[in-house]
C-alpha positions as CSV (number, residue, x, y, z in Angstrom):
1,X,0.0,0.0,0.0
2,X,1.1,3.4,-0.6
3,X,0.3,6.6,1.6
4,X,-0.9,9.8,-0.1
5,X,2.1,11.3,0.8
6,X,4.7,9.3,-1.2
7,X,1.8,9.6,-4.3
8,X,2.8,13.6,-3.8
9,X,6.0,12.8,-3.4
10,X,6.0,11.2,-6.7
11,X,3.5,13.1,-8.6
12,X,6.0,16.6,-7.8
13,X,9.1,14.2,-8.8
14,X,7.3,13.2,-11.9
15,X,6.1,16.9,-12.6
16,X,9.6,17.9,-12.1
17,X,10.7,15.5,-14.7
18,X,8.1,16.8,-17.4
19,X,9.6,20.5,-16.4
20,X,12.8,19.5,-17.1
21,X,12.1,17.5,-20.1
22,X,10.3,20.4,-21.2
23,X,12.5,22.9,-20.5
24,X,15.5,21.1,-22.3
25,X,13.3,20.8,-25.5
26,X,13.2,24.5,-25.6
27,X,17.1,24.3,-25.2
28,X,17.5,21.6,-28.0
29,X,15.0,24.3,-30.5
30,X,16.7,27.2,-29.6
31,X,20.2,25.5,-30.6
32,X,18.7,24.0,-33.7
33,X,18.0,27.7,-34.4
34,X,21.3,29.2,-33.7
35,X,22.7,25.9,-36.0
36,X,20.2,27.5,-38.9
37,X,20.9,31.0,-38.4
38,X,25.1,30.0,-38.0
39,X,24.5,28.1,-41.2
40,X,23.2,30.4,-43.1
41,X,25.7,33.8,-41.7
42,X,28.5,31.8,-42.7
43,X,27.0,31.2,-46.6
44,X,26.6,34.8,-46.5
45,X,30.2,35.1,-45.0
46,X,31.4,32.9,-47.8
47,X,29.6,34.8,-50.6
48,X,31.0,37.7,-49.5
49,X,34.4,36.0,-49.8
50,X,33.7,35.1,-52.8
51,X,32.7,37.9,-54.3
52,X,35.9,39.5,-53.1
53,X,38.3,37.6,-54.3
54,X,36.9,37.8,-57.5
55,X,37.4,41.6,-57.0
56,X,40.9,41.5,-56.1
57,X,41.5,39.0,-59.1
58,X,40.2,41.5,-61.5
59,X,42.0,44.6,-60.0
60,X,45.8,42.1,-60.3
61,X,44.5,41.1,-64.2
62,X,44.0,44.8,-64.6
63,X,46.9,45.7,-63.1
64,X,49.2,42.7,-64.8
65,X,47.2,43.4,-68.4
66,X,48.4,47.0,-68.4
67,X,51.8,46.3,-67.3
68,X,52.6,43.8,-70.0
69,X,50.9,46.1,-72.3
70,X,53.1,49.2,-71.8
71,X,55.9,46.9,-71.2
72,X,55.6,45.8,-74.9
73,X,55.6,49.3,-76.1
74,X,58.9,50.1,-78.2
75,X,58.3,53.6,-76.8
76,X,57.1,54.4,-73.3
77,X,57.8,58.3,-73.3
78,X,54.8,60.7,-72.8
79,X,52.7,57.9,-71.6
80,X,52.9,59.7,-68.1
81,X,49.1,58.9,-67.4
82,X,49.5,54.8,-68.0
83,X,51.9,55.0,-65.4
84,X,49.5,56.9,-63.2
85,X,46.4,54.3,-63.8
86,X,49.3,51.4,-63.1
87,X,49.7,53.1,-59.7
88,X,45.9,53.6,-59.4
89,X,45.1,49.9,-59.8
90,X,47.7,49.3,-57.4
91,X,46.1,50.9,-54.8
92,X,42.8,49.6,-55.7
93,X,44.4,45.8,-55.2
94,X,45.7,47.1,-52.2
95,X,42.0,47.8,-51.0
96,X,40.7,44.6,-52.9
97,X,43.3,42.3,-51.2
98,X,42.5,44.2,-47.5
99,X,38.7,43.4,-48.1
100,X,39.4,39.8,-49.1
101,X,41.6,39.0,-45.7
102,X,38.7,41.0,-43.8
103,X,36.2,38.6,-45.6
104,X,38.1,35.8,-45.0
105,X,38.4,36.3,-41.1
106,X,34.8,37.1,-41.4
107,X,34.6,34.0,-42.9
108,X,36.7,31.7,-40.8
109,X,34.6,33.0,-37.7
110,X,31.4,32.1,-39.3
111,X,32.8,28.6,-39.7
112,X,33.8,28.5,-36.3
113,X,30.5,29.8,-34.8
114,X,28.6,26.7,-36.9
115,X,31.0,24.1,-35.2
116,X,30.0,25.3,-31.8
117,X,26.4,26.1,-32.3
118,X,26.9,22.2,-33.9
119,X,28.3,21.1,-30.6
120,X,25.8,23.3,-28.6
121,X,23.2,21.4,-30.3
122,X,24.4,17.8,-30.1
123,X,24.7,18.6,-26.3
124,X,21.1,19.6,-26.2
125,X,20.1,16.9,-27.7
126,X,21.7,14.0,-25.3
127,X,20.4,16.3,-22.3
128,X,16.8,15.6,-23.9
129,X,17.2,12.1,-24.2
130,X,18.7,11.9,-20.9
131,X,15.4,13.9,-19.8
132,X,13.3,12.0,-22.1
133,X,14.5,8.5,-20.3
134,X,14.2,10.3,-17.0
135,X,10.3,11.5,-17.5
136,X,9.6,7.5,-18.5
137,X,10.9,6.1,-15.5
138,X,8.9,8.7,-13.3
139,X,6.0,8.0,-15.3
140,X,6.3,4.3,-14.4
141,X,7.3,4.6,-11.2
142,X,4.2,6.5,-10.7
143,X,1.9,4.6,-12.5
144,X,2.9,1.7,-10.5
145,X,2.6,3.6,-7.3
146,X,-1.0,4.4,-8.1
147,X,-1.5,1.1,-8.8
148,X,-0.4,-0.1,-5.4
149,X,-3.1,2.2,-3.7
């Protein structure tokens, strides 16, 4: 036979199991979230990459395309102003290059930020099925308590 008080007893075990199964749900949603939303920063992050290195590849093939070019030139005097753009674009690479190892950092921390939210998430989900397992066993234990009344 069991007394009314270990049924309370139980019954505030069991609903503290359900709480705690439930609250660790909300954890594992949340970190699914923040695995979607570190997914999809670091595709942006990588499109951003992307887009400049293609930047910086066009400024050097501008660059190397006008060198050779006036290289080849049997005479270079009074072409003052290719010389100019040469130095232009070299400062635009500069900037293009700068950007690029900016995006790239960007990048790399996006990565980073996926692996943990990853992690984060796998953790979550072994506390829920730790949880989940716990919740049963109160469930039976108090089913079977009730059943002895």
């Amino acid at each position: 036979m069991v007394s009314e008080s270990l049924l309370r007893s139980l019954n505030a075990a069991f609903n503290d199991a359900v709480s705690n199964r439930n609250r660790i749900q909300m954890e594992v949603n949340d970190s699914q979230s923040r695995v979607v939303d570190a997914q999809t920063n670091l595709e942006r992050a990588e499109t951003q990459e992307t887009t400049a290195s293609q930047r910086n590849q066009q400024k050097i093939d501008e660059a190397r395309e006008l060198t050779d070019y006036y290289n080849g030139l049997a005479d270079q005097s009074g072409l003052n102003a290719i010389q100019q753009k040469l130095t232009q674009l070299s400062v635009q690479q500069q900037e293009t290059h700068r950007q690029l190892l900016a995006a790239r950092t960007i990048r790399q921390q996006r990565h980073q930020e996926l692996e943990d939210a990853k992690i984060a998430h796998a953790v979550a989900r072994q506390n829920l099925e730790r949880a989940i397992k716990e919740w049963q066993r109160m469930s039976e234990q108090l089913e079977q308590a009730r059943n002895e009344k």
